[in-house]
C-alpha positions as CSV (number, residue, x, y, z in Angstrom):
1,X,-14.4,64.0,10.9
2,X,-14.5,60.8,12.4
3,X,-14.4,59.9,15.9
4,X,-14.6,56.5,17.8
5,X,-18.5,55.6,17.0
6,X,-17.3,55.3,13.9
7,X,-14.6,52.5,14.2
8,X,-15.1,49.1,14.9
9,X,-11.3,48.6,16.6
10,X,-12.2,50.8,19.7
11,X,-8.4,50.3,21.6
12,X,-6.5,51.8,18.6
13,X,-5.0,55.7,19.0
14,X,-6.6,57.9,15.9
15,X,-5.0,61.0,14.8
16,X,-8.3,63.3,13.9
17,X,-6.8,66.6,12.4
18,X,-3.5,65.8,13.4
19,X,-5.2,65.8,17.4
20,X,-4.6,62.2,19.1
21,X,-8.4,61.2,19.9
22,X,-8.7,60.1,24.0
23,X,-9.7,57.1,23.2
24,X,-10.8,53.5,24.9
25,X,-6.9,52.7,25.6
26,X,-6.3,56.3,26.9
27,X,-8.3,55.5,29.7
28,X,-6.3,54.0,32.4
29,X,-7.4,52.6,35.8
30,X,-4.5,53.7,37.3
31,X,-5.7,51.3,40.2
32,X,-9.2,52.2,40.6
33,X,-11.5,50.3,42.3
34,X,-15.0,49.3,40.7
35,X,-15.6,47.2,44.0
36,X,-17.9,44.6,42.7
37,X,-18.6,43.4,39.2
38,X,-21.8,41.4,38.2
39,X,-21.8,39.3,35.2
40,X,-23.9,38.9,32.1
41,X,-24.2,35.6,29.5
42,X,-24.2,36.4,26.0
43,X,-26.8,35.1,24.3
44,X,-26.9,34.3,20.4
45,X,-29.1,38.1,19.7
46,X,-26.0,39.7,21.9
47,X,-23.2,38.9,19.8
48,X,-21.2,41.9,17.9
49,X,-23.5,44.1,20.0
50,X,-22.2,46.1,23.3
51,X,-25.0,48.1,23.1
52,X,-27.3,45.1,23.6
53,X,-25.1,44.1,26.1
54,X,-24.8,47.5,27.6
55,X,-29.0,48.1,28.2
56,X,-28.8,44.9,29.8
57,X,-26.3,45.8,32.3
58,X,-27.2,49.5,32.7
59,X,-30.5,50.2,31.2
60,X,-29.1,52.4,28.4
61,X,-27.4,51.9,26.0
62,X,-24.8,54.7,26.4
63,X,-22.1,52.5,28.5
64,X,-21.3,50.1,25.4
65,X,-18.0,51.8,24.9
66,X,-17.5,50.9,28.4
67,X,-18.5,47.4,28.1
68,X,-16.2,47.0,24.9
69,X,-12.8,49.2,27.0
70,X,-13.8,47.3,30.9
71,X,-13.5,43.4,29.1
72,X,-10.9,44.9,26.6
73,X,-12.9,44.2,23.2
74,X,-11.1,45.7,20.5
75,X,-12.8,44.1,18.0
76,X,-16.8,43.7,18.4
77,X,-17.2,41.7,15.4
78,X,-14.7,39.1,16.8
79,X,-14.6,39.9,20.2
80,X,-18.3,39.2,21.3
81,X,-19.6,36.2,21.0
82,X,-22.5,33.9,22.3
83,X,-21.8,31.8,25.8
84,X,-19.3,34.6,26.4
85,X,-19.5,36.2,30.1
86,X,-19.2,39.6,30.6
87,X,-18.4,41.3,33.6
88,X,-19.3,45.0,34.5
89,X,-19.4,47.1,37.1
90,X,-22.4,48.9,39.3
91,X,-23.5,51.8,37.2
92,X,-22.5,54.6,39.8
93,X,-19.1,53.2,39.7
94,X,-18.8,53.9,36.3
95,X,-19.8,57.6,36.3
96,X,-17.9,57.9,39.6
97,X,-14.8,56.4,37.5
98,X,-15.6,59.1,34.7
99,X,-15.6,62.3,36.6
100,X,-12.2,61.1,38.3
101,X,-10.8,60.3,35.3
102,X,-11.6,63.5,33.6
103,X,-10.3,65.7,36.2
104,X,-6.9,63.7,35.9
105,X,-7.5,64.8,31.9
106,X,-8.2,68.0,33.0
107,X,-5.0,68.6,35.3
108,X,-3.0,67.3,33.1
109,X,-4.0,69.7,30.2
110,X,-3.7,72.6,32.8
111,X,0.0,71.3,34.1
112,X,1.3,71.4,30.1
113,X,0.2,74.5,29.8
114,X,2.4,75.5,32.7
């Protein structure tokens, strides 16, 4: 099965046993605020690499997805590049984004059920 570490487009909607994915473009701001964003300089080593990109910014690697959907890469392998600037939000406001955006998922689910 495959499933969005797997692709290197991360915006585009995948079918995945005839189930649309959520993927990077499913999630919507809908207005949310990250309050204030810091910045990063890709260097040469950074380049096709959100993950880099991502322990720089966060410590861990586990935001690059973030990274990639927040400065609306859809193609690492085009997308990043060296003396680009990246901007991301404070950690906290990221998880905080998360949990809000998956009880949204999760009402919605419980309201077509209706």
């Amino acid at each position: 099965m495959d499933n969005i570490t797997s692709r290197t487009n991360f915006l585009n909607k995948e079918l995945v046993d005839n189930i649309a994915q959520y993927d990077l473009g499913s999630f919507f701001q809908d207005g949310y605020d990250f309050g204030k964003e810091s910045y990063l300089f890709v260097r040469k080593m950074d380049e096709c690499r959100p993950d880099i990109i991502s322990y720089r910014a966060y410590g861990t690697q586990n935001y690059w997805w973030f990274i990639c959907w927040y400065n609306g890469y859809m193609d690492i392998w085009n997308d990043i590049t060296e003396n680009q600037i990246v901007k991301y939000p404070a950690l906290q406001k990221v998880r905080d984004f998360l949990k809000w955006r998956l009880s949204k998922t999760k009402d919605n689910r419980n309201n077509n059920k209706r």
